[in-house]
Rosetta silent file (secondary structure, phi, psi, omega in degrees, C-alpha in Angstrom):
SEQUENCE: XXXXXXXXXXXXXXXXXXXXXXXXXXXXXXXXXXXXXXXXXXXXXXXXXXXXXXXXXXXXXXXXXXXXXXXXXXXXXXXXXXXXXXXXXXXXXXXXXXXXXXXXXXXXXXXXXXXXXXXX
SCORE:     score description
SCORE:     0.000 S_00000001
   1 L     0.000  128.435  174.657  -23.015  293.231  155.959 S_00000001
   2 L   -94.784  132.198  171.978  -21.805  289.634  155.328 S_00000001
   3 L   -91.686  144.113 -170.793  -18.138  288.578  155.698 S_00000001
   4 L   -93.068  135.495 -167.189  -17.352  286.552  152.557 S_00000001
   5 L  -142.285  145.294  164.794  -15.912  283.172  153.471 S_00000001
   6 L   -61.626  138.795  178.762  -14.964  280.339  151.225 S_00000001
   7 L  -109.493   62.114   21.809  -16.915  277.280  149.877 S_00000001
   8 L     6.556  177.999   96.912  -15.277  275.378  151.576 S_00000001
   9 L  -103.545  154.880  171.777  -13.364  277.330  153.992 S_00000001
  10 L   -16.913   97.828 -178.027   -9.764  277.316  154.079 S_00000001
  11 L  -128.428  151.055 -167.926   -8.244  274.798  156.345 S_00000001
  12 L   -72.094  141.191 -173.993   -4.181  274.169  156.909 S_00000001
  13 L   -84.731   15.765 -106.697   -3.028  271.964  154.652 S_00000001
  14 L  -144.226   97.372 -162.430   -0.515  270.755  157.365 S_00000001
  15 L   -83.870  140.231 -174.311   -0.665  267.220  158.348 S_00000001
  16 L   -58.257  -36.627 -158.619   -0.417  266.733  162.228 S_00000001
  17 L   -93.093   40.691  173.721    2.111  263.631  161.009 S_00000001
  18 L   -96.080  -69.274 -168.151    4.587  265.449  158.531 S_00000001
  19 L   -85.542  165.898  160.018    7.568  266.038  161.042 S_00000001
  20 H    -5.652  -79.313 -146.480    8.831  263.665  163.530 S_00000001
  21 H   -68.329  -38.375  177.340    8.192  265.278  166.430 S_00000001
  22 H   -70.444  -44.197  162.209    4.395  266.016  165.712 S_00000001
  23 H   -29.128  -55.276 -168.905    4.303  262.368  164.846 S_00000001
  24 H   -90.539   -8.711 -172.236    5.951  261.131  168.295 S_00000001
  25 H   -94.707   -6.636 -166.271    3.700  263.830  170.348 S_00000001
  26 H   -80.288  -72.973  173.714    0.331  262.517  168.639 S_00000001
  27 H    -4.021  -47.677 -163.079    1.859  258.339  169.485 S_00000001
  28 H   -84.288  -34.161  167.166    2.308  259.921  173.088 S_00000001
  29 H   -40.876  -54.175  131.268   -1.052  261.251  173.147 S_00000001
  30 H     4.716  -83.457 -160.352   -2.353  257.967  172.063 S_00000001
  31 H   -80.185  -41.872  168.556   -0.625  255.821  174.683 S_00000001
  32 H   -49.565  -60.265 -163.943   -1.701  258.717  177.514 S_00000001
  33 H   -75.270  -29.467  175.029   -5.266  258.451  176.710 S_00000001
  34 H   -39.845  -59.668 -168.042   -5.162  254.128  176.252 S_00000001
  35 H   -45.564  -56.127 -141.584   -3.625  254.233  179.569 S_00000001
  36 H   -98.187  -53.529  161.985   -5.809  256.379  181.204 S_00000001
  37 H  -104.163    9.729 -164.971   -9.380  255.518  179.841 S_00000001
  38 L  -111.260   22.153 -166.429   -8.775  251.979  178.479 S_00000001
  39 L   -96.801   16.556  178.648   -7.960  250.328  182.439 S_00000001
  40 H   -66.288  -79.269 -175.076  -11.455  248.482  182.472 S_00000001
  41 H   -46.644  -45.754 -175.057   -9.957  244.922  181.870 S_00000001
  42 H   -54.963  -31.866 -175.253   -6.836  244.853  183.244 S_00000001
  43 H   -98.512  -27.330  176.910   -8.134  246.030  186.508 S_00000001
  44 H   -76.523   -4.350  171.419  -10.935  243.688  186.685 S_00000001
  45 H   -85.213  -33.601  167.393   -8.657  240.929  185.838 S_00000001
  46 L   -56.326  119.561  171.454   -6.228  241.795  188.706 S_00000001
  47 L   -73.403  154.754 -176.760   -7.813  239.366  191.935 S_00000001
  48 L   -98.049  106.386 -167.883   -7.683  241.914  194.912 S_00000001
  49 L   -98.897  127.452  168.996   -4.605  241.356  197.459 S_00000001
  50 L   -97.969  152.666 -159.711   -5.838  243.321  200.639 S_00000001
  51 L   -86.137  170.845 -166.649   -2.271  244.955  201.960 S_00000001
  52 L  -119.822   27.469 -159.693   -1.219  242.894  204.882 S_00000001
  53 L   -87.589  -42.312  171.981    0.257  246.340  206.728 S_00000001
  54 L   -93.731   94.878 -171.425   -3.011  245.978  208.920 S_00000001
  55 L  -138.783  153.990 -161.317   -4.417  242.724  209.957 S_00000001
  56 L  -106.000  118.051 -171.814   -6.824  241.492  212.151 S_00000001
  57 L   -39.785  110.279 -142.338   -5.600  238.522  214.512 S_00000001
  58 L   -65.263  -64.400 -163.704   -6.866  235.298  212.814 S_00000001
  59 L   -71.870   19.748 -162.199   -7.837  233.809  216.561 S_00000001
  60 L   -87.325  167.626  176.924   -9.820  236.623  217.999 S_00000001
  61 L   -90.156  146.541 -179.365  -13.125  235.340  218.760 S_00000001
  62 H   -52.501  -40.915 -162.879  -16.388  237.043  216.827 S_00000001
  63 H   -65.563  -43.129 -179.836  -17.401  238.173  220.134 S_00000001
  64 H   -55.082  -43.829  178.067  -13.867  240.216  220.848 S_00000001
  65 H   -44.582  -90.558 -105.769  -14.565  241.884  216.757 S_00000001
  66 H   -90.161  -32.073  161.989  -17.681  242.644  217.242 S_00000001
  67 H   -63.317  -96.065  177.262  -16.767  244.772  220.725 S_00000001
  68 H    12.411  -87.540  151.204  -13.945  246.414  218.851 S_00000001
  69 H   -15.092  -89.638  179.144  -16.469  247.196  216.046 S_00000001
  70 H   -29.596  -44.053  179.629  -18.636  248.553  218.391 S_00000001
  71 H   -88.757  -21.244 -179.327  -16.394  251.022  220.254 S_00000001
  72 H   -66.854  -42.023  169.266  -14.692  252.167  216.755 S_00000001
  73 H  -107.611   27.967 -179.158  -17.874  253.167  215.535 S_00000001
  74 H   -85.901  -37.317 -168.744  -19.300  254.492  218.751 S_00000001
  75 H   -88.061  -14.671 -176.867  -15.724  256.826  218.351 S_00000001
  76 H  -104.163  -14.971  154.999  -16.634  257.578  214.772 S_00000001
  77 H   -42.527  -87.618 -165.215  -20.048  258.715  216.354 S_00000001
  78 H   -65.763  -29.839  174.916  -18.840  261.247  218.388 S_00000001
  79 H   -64.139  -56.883 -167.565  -15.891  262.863  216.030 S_00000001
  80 H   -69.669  -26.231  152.546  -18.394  263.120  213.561 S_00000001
  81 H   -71.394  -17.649  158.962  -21.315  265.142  215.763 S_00000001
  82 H   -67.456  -20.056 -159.493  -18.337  266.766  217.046 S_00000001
  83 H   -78.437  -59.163 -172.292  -17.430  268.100  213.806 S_00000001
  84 H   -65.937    7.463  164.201  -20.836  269.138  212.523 S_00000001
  85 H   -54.781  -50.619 -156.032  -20.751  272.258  215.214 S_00000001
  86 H  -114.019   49.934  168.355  -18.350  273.470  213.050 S_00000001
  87 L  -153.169  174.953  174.374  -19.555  273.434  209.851 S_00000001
  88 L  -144.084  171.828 -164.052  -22.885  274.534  207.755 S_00000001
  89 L    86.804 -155.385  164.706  -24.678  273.934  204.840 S_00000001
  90 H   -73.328   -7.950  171.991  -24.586  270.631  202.532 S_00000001
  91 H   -80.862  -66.190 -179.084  -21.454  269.800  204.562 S_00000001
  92 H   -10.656  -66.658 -151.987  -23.508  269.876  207.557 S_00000001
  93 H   -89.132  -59.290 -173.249  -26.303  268.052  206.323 S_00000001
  94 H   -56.904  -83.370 -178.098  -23.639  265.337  204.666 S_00000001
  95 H   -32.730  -52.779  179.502  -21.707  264.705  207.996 S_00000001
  96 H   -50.933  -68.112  120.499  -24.737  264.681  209.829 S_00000001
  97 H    42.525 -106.804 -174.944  -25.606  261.562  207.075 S_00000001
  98 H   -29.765  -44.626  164.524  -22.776  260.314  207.626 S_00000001
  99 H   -39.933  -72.474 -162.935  -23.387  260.369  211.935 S_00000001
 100 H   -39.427  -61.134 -163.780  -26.850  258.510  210.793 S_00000001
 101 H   -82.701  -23.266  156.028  -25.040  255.710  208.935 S_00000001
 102 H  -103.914   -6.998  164.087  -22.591  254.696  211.913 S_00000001
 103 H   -87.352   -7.620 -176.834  -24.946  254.956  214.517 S_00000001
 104 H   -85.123  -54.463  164.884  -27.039  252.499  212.077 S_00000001
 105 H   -21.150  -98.381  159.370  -23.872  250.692  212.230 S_00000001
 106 H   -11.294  -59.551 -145.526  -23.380  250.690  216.323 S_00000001
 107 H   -82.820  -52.910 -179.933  -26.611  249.660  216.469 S_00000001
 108 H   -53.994  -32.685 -167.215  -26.433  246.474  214.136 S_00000001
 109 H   -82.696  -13.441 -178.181  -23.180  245.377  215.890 S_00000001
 110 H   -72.398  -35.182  169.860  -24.892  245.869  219.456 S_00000001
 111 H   -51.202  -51.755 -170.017  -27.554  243.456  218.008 S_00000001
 112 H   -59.454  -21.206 -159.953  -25.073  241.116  216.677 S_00000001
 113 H  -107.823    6.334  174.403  -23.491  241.080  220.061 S_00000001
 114 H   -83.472  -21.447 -168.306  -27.020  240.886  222.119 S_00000001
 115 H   -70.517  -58.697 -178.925  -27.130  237.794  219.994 S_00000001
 116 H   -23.933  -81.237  179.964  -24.026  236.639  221.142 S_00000001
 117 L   -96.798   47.339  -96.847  -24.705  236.973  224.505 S_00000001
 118 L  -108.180  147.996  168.156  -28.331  237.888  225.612 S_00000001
 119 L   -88.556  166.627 -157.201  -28.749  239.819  228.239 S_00000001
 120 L  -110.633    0.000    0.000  -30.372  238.501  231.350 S_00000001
């Protein structure tokens, strides 16, 4: 059995823009999607102001950073092997990752600072 459908079929004649209102919700539609997928230039044209809520002391010496550096991500070491105890899976496996790439870290800034300084 076939249902008989028009040839054509039937479609409302009812333009989204006949009243107002449909009129001002399509306009808002519009400017919501411009906004929203249209931000390519505008943001690459903005130069990048780092906030100034955080700052690093102009006069520290490389060697004082590069300690700093060193113990933050020696502390970002251990929270993050503490962590993977308590999780399993692709989290696991990510954090652990994650572990990998600041101990990669650690390790570059202990160079930088073997550099520095050599040991004897």
């Amino acid at each position: 059995m076939f249902k008989v459908t028009p040839n054509p079929p039937d479609t409302d004649p009812t333009s989204p823009y006949e009243s107002l209102d449909s009129q001002k919700l399509h306009e808002a539609a519009e400017r919501a999607l411009d906004h929203y997928l249209n931000r390519g230039p505008d943001i690459m044209a903005t130069p990048r102001k780092p906030s100034s809520m955080f700052i690093v002391n102009p006069e520290l010496n490389v060697e004082t950073l590069l300690v700093h550096a060193c113990e933050s991500l020696a502390s970002a070491n251990v929270m993050a092997t503490d962590l993977v105890d308590h999780l399993q899976g692709t989290s696991r496996n990510a954090l652990l990752g994650i572990a990998q790439v600041i101990m990669l870290g650690e390790l570059a800034v202990n160079r930088a600072l073997d550099r520095l300084d050599p040991p004897e």
